[in-house]
N, C-alpha and C positions, 0 to 999 in steps of 0.2 A: 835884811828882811828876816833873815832868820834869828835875828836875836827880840824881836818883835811877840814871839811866842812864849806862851807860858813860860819860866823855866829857865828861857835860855838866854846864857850871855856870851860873850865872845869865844870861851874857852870850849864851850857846848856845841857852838856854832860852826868852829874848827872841826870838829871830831864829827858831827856829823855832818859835813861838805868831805872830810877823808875818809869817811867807811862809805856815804853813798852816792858822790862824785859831783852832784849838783842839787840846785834847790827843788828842782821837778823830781826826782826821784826822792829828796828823805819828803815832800811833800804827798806823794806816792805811800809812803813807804809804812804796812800796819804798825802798833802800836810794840809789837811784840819784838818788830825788826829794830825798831827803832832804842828798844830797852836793852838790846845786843851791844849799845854802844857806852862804852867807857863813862861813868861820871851822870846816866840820862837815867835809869830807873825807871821801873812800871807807872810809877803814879807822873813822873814829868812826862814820858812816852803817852799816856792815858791823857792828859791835858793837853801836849801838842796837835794828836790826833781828834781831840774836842775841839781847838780853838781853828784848826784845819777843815774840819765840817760844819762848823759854823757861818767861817768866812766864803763857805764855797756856798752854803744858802743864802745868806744874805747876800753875795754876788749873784747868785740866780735869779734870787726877788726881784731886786732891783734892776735887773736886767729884762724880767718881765715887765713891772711898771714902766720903762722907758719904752718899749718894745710898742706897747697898746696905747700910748698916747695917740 
């Protein structure tokens, strides 16, 4: 799941499951906390956290459209 995100590939994906212990929290987790980790940087932190607010809108939409059918 996590290497599905901007940025990140397996070695990214390691480092951040060991600083923030599961996918609910670095999904959690602001931009800034995120750049704390080894190897992730402000601009992939800033992309993770874009492509994390995005997929939570478009799950919201589409959870309205189904909703009012």
């Amino acid at each position: 799941m996590l290497q599905g995100l901007p940025g990140v590939g397996p070695e990214r994906a390691r480092r951040l499951l060991a600083r923030f212990g599961n996918l609910e929290a670095v999904m959690h987790a602001e931009a800034d906390e995120l750049a704390s980790v080894s190897g992730i940087g402000q601009a992939t932190a800033e992309a993770i956290r874009w492509a994390v607010k995005e997929a939570g809108a478009e799950y919201t939409r589409l959870g309205e459209n189904i909703f009012s059918l």
